[in-house]
N, C-alpha and C positions, 0 to 999 in steps of 0.2 A: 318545431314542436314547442309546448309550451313544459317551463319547467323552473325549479325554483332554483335564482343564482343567490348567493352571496360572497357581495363586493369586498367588504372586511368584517374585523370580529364587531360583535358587540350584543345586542339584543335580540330578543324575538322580529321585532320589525326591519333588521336588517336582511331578514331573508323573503327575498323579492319573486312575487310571480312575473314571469318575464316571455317572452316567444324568443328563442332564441333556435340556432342552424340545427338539424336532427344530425348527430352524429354518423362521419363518413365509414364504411367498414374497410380493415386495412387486414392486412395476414398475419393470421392466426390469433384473431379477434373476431368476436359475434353480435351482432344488433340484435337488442331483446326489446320487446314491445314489452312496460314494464304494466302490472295490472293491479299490483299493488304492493305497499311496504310499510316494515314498520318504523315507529318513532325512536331513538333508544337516547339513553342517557349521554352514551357519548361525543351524539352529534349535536347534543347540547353543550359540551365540555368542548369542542371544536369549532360551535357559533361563537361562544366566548373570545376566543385565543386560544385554549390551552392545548391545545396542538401542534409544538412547536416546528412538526416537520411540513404542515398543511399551509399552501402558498391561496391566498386569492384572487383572484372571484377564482369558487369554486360550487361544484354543483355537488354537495352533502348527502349524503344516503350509503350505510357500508352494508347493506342487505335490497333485495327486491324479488320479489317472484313473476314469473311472465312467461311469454313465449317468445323463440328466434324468430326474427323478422328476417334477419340477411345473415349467413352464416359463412364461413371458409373449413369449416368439418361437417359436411353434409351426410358423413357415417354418422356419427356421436350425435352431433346439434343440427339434426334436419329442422327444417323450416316447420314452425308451428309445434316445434316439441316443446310441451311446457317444462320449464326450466327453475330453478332456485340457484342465487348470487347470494353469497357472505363472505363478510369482511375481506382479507388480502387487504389490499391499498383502493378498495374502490370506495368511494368519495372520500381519498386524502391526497392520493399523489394522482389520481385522475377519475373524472366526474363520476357520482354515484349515481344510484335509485331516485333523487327528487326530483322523477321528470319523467315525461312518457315515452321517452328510448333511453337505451342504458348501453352501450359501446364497453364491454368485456371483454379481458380475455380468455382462451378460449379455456384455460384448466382452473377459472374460476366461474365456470357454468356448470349446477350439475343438470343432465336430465331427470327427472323426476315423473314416478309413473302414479299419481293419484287422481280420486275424483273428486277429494278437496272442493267444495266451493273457495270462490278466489277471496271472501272475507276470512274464511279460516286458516288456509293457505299463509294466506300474507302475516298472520299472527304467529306463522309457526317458526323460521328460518333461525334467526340471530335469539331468540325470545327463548324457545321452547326447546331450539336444538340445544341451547344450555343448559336449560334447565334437566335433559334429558341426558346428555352426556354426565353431567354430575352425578342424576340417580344412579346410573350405572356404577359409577364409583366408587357409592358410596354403598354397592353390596348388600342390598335392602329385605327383607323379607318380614312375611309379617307379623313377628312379634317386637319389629323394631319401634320405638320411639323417637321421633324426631325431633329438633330443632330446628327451623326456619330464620336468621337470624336478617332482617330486613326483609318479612315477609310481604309487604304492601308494594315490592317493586313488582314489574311486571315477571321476572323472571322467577321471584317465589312466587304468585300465583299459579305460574304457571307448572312449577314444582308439586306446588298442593294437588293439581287437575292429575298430570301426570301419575302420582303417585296413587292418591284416592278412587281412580278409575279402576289400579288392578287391587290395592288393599286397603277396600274402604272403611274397613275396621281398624287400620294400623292410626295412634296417636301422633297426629303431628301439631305443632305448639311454634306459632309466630310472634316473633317479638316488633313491636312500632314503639314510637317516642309519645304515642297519645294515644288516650282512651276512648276517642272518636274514630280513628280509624282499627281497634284493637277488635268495636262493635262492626267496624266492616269485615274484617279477617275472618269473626264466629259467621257474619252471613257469607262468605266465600267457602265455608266449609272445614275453617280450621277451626280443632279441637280445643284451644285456648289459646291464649295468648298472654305476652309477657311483655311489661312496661320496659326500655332501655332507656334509664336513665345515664346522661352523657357517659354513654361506654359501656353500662355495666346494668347486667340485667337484675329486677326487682323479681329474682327467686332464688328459691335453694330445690328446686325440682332437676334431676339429674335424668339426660337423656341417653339413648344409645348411639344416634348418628347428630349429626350438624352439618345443617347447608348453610354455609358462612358465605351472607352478599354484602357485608359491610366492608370484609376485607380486614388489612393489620391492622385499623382502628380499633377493633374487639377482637379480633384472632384468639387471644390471651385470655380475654375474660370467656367467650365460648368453650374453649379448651378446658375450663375448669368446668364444667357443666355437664361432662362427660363420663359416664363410666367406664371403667375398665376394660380395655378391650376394644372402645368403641371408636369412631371414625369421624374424623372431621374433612369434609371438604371445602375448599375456602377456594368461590370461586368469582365474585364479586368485589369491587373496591368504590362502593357506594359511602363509605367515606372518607375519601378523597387523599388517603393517603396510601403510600404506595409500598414503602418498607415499611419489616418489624424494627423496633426500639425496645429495649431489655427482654427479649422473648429469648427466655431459655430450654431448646427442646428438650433437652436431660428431665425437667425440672417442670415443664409448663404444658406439653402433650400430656394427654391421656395415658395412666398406667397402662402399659402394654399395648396402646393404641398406637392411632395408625392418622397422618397426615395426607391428603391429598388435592388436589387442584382438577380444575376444567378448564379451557380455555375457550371460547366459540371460534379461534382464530384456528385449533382443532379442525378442519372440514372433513368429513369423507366422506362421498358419495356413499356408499355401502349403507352407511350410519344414517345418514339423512333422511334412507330410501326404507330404515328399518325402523326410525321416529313415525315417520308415515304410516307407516303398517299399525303400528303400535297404537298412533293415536285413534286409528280407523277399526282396528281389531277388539280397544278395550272401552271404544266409543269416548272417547276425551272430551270433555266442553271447552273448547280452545277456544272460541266464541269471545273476542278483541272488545274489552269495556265500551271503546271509544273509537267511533269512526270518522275519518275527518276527508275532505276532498282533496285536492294538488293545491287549489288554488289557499285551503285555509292549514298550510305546512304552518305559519308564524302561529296561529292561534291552537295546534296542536303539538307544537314548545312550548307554550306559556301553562296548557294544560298538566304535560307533564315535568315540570317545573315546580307548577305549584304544590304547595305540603299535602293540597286535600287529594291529588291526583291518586289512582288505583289500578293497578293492574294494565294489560298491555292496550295500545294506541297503534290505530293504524290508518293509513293512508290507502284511500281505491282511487285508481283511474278510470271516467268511464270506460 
């Protein structure tokens, strides 16, 4: 099978189109014909190094959608049931999605019953199921006011789609670091937007809820932005730090508010199968900015890398 290895950390060009052996099936693991997947930040944080538990050569990818090719639960994962894979340890402690079979085990396969085209599909798993498990979270209806706090990653577009499909009248307000992509945000459908300068957003406009992707970088400064009552979910650490430092919740939550998290490491089958309905029920534009082939994985890093990048990125197999 052809699939992409990398030998050690370093850059984009260190991950290699390669032919390498198509994964053997063993018990109580499934061979998935993978059909496509997406980009995400953190297997860029993993081409680097900073993965300290991740050995290589290793074949990267912690998501993939597809079908069973060879199966050992032929109840559950009959041959040719199309399927959805996220995160667990797949491409950290053994080979992900960058490649056209994917060897899983078997309680990190779900079935999945859609008609999905496979471009929409593949934009949905690690990307959308975040973004979806948050909305839920964050208890929404619609006279709420949102914040978006690193709205130009793929997981707050895919926030904004989500949300504006069932309340396209509810105000939602993303924040970027530049006035260039602040003009992409209003054409993706956000209500305004807000400058973060290092940390600290350029308003005094007080929201109801907050989708925090930046993480305890701003956790603090978001928190103040909130009224009364209202909700933060902080489900992102897009910048790069991992604890809080002087965060007093007595003193720094929202009066009478309420703190919460997502994780995508979260899976349920149930929930996956009820994102799916959802997207299909309220018609979503899930519809992936940027599509790239197996062979141009290195040129679809450097994409979502760079500052101008937007919104989600994904990979198809023929």
């Amino acid at each position: 099978m052809k699939a992409i290895v990398i030998e050690e950390p370093g850059g984009p060009e260190k991950l290699l189109y390669r032919e390498v052996p198509t994964p053997s099936i063993k018990p109580g693991w499934a061979l998935v014909k993978v059909r496509g997947f997406g980009i995400n930040h953190s297997e860029i944080f993993t081409r680097q190094g900073l993965s300290p538990s991740v050995q290589f050569p290793r074949i990267l990818g912690i998501e993939c959608v597809g079908e069973v090719e060879q199966t050992t639960d032929p109840e559950r994962l009959p041959v040719r049931q199309k399927v959805v894979s996220i995160m667990g340890e797949m491409g950290r402690a053994f080979d992900g999605g960058y490649a056209e079979y994917c060897l899983l085990p078997n309680e990190q396969v779900y079935p999945v019953h859609t008609n999905l085209p496979w471009k929409v599909l593949a934009a949905l798993p690690e990307t959308y199921y975040t973004a979806y498990g948050s909305m839920k979270n964050l208890r929404l209806d619609e006279d709420c006011s949102v914040l978006v706090r690193g709205a130009t990653s793929g997981v707050g577009v895919a926030f904004l789609r989500l949300v504006k499909a069932r309340f396209p009248h509810m105000r939602i307000v993303g924040s970027t670091r530049g006035l260039a992509k602040g003009r992409l945000l209003l054409d993706a459908g956000f209500d305004g937007f807000v400058v973060d300068l290092d940390g600290v957003l350029q308003t005094d406009e007080m929201f109801d809820r907050a989708f925090e992707l930046i993480g305890p970088a701003t956790l603090k400064d978001t928190c103040g932005h909130i009224r009364e009552g209202g909700i933060v979910c902080s489900t992102g650490q897009l910048g790069g730090k991992w604890y809080m430092d002087g965060f007093d919740p007595i003193i720094d939550l929202p009066a009478n508010g309420y703190l919460t998290s997502f994780y995508s490491d979260n899976v349920d089958g149930a929930r996956l199968d009820e994102m799916l309905d959802y997207v299909a029920y309220y018609h979503v534009d899930a519809m992936p900015e940027r599509v790239f082939t197996l062979e141009q994985v290195s040129e679809a890093h450097r994409y979502l890398a760079d500052a101008q990048s937007f919104g989600k990125v994904v990979v198809l197999n023929d």
